[in-house]
KEPALUM-989535 format. One line per field, with one value per residue (C-alpha): residue in three letters; x, y, z. Coordinates in pm, 1 decimal. Layout:
BEGIN
rest <- c(ALA;...)
x <- c(X;...)
y <- c(Y;...)
z <- c(Z;...)
REM end
This chain:
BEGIN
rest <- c(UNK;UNK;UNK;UNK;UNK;UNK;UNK;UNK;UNK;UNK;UNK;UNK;UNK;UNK;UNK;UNK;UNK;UNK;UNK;UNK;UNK;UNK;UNK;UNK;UNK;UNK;UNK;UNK;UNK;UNK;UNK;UNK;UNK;UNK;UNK;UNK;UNK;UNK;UNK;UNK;UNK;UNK;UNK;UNK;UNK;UNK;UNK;UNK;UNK;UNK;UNK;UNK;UNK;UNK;UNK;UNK;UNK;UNK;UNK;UNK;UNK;UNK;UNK;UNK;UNK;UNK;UNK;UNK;UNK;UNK;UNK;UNK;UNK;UNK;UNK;UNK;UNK;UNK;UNK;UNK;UNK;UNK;UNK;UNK;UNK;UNK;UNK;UNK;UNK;UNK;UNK;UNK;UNK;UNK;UNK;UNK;UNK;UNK;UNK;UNK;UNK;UNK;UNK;UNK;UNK;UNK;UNK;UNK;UNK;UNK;UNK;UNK;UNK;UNK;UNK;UNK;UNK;UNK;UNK;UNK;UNK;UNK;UNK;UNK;UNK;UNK;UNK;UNK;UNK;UNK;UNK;UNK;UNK;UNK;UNK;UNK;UNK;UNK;UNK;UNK;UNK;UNK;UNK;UNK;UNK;UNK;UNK;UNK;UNK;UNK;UNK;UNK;UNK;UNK;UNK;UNK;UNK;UNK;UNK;UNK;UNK;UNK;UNK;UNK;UNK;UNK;UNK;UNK;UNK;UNK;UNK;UNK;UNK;UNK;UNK;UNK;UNK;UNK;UNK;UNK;UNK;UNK;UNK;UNK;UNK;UNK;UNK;UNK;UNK;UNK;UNK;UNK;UNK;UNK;UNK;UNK;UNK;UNK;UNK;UNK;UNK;UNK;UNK;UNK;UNK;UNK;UNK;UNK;UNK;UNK;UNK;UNK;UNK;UNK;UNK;UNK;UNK;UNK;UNK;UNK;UNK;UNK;UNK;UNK;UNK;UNK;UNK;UNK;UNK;UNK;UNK;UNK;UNK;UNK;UNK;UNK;UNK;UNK;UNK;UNK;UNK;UNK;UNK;UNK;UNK;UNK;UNK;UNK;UNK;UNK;UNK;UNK;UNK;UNK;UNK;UNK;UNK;UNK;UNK;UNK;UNK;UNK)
x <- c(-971.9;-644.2;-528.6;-728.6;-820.0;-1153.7;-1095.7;-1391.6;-1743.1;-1832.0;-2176.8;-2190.1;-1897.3;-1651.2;-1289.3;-1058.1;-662.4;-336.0;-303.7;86.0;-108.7;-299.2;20.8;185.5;-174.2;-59.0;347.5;296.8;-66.4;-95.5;237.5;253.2;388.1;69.3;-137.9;82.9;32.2;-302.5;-382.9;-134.2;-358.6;-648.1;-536.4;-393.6;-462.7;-773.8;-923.6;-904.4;-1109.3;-1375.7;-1472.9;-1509.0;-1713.8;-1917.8;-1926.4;-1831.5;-1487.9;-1524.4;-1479.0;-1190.0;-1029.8;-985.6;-859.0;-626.8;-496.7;-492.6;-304.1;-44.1;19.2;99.6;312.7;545.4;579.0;714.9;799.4;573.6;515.5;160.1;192.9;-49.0;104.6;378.4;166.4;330.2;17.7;-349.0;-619.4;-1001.8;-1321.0;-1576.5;-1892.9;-2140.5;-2027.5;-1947.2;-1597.3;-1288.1;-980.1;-647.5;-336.4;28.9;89.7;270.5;579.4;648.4;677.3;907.2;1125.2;1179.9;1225.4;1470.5;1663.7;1696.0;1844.4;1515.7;1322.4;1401.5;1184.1;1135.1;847.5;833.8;595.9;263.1;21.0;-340.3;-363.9;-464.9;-788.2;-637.4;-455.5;-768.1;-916.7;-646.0;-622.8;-1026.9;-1067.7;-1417.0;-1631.0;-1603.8;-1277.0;-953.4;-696.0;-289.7;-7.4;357.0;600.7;937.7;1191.7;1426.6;1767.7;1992.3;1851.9;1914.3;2219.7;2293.1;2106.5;2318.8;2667.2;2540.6;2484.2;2110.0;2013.8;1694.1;1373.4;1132.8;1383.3;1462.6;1070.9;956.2;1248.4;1212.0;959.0;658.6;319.3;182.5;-160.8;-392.1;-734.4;-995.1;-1363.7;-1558.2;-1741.8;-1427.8;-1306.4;-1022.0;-776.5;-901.4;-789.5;-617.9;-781.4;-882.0;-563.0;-334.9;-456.4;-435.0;-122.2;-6.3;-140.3;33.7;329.1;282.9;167.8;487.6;703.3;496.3;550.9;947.5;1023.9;805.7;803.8;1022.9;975.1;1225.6;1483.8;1521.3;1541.0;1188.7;1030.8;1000.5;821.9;972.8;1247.5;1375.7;1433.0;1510.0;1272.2;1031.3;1000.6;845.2;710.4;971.8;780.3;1098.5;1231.7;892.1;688.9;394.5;218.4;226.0;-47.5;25.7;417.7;238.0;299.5;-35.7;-29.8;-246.3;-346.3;-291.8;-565.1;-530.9;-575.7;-975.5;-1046.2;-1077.8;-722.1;-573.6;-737.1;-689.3;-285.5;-303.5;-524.6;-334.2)
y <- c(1081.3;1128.0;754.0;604.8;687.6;544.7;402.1;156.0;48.2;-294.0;-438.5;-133.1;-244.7;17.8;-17.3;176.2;175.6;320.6;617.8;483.6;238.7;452.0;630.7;362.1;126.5;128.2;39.9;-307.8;-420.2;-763.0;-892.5;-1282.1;-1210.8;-1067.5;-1333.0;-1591.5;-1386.4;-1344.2;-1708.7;-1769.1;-1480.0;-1664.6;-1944.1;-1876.6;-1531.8;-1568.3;-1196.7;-1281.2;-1603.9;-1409.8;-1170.4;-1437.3;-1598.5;-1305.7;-1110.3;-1289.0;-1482.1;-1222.9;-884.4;-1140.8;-1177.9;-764.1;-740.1;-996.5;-856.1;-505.2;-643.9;-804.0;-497.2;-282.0;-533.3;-604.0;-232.6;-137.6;-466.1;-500.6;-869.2;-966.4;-1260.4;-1245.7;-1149.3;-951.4;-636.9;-523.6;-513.4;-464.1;-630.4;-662.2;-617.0;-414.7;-652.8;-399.4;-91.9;-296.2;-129.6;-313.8;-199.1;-248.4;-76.5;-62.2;-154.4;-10.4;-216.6;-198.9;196.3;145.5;-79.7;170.9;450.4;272.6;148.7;541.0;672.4;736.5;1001.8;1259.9;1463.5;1680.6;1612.7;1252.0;970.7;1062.9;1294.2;1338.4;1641.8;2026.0;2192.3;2443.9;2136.0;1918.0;2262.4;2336.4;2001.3;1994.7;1680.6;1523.7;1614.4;1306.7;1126.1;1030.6;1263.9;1209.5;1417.4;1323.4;1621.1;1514.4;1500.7;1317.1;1266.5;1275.1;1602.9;1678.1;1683.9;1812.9;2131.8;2094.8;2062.8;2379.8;2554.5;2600.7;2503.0;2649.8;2397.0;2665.1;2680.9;2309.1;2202.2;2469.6;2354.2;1981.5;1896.6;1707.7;1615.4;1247.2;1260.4;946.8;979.8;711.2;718.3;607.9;333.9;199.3;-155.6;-141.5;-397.6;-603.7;-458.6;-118.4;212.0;410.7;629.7;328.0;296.2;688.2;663.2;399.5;570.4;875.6;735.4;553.1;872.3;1038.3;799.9;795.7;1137.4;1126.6;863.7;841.7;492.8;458.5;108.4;-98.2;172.0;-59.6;-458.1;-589.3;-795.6;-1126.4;-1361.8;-1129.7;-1094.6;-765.6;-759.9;-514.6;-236.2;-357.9;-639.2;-984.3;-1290.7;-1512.4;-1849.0;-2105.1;-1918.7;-1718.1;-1883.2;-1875.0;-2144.3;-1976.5;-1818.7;-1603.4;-1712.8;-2115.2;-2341.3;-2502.8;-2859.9;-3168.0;-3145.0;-2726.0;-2459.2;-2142.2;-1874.9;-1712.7;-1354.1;-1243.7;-1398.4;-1198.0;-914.2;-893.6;-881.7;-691.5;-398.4;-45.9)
z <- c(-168.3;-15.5;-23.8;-288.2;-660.9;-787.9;-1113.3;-1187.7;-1095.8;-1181.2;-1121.2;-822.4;-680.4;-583.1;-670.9;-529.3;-617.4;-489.6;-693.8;-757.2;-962.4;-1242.8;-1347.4;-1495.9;-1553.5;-1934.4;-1889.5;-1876.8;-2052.6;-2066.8;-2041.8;-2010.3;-1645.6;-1601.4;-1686.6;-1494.3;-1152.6;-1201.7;-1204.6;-871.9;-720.4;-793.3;-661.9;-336.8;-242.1;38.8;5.5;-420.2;-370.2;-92.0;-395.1;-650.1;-399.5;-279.6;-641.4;-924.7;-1055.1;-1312.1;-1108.0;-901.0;-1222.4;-1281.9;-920.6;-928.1;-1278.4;-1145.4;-826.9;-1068.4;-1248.1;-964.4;-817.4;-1110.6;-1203.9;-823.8;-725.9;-409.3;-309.2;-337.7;-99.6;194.9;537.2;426.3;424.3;144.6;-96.8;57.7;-87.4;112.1;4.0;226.5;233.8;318.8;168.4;-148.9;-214.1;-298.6;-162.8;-352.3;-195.6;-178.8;180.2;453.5;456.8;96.5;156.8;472.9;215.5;-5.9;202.5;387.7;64.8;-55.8;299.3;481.9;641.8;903.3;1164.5;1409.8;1578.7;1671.8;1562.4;1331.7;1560.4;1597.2;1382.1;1546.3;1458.4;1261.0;1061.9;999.4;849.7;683.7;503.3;487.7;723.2;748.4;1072.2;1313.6;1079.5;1278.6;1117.4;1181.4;1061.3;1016.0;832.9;742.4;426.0;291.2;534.8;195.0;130.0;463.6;503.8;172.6;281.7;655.4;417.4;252.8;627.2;582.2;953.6;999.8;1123.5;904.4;611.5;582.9;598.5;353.2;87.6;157.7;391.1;277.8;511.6;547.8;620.4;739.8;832.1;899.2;862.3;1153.2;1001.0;871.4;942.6;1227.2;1318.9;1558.6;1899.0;1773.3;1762.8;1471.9;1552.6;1489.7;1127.5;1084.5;1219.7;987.2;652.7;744.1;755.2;414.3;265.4;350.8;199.5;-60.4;-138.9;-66.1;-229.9;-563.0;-750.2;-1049.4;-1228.6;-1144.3;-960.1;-660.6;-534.4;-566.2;-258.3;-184.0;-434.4;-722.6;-939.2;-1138.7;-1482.8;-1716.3;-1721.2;-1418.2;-1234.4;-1315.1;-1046.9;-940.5;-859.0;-866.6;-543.1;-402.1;-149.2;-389.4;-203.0;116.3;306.9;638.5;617.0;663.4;404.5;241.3;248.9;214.0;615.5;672.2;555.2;459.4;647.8;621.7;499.7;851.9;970.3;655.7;702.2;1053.9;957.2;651.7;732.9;868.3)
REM end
């Protein structure tokens, strides 16, 4: 898989991580911090509650500890709507979807200088590209190349000017493809959400995740070594960017997923 690592099958139910994730799955354990998210997940994360509801509270429970590990090693807010950490669960295929979102990788790419390119926005991929990179007959395939702009310009200050030279020291190739039985945003092509991965998997691969080398997002705080959740000052009891009260509900699965999903 090209965006996703399988990494567990519970009860045949599919699980499928960023594969940011199972590189540092052992840096932080079971940390109290852990343990504390993991019960605020439970609590008011919407796509969390649909699995213990649909599955069990017990596979919930692994998600929403799994969700709190990759958040507090790369500091990616896990509060719904900021679409900075992707969590849904695929009723009928019975797969379980956890994923650093699209925003969290436009943060950080923007933090370290961000990227540079030639050719525009992410493109529907050529058929010599979709063989070259082994695409699936009938999958939605996107391409965007680029690199780094501080590299860049370091090669420009060294007068290395050539397109071809530049890419094939420092370019790197997002890819995004998208099954069609896939769920889609509602009212947005399949191209929009290739579109959208391809431009996460080039940041991705530009700007690789060191724990704690940059300002986590909102609802965190970083500390020494990684990052840990900051509840006195995150909106931890906020759903969508609404505030749940006494007479307000929180957003359903489908009005989540519906802003999550890319």
């Amino acid at each position: 898989m090209s965006e996703q690592e399988l990494i567990t099958t519970d009860n045949e139910v599919t699980i499928e991580t960023d594969p940011t994730f199972s590189s540092f799955l052992t840096t932080y354990g079971d940390r109290p911090a852990i343990r504390e998210m993991s019960e605020r997940l439970m609590i008011f994360h919407p796509d969390i509650q649909a699995i213990a509801k649909g599955l069990s509270p017990g596979v919930a429970k692994q998600i929403a500890r799994e969700a709190s590990q990759l958040c507090l090693v790369v500091g990616a807010s896990p509060i719904p709507g900021l679409n900075e950490l992707h969590i849904w669960f695929n009723e009928k295929e019975r797969t379980i979807h956890l994923m650093l979102g699209k925003n969290y990788w436009e943060r950080r790419a923007l933090y370290f200088g961000g990227a540079m390119n030639y050719d525009g926005p992410p493109r529907a991929m050529s058929d010599l590209e979709r063989q070259e990179y082994g695409v699936n007959v009938g999958d939605i395939a996107f391409i965007w190349p680029g690199y780094r702009a501080d590299q860049f310009w370091k090669l420009l200050s060294h007068r290395i000017t050539n397109r071809s030279e530049i890419y094939s020291l420092i370019g790197k190739a997002g890819i995004g493809t998208v099954n069609p039985k896939e769920y889609d945003k509602k009212g947005r092509p399949s191209g929009w959400t290739a579109a959208k991965r391809a431009t996460a998997d080039l940041y991705r691969q530009l700007f690789p995740v060191e724990p704690g080398d940059m300002p986590a997002g909102e609802g965190m705080k970083q500390v020494e070594g990684g990052y840990t959740p900051d509840f006195k000052n995150g909106h931890w009891n906020y759903l969508g960017g609404r505030e749940q009260g006494e007479d307000e509900r929180a957003l359903s699965v489908e009005e989540i997923n519906s802003q999550l999903f890319g």
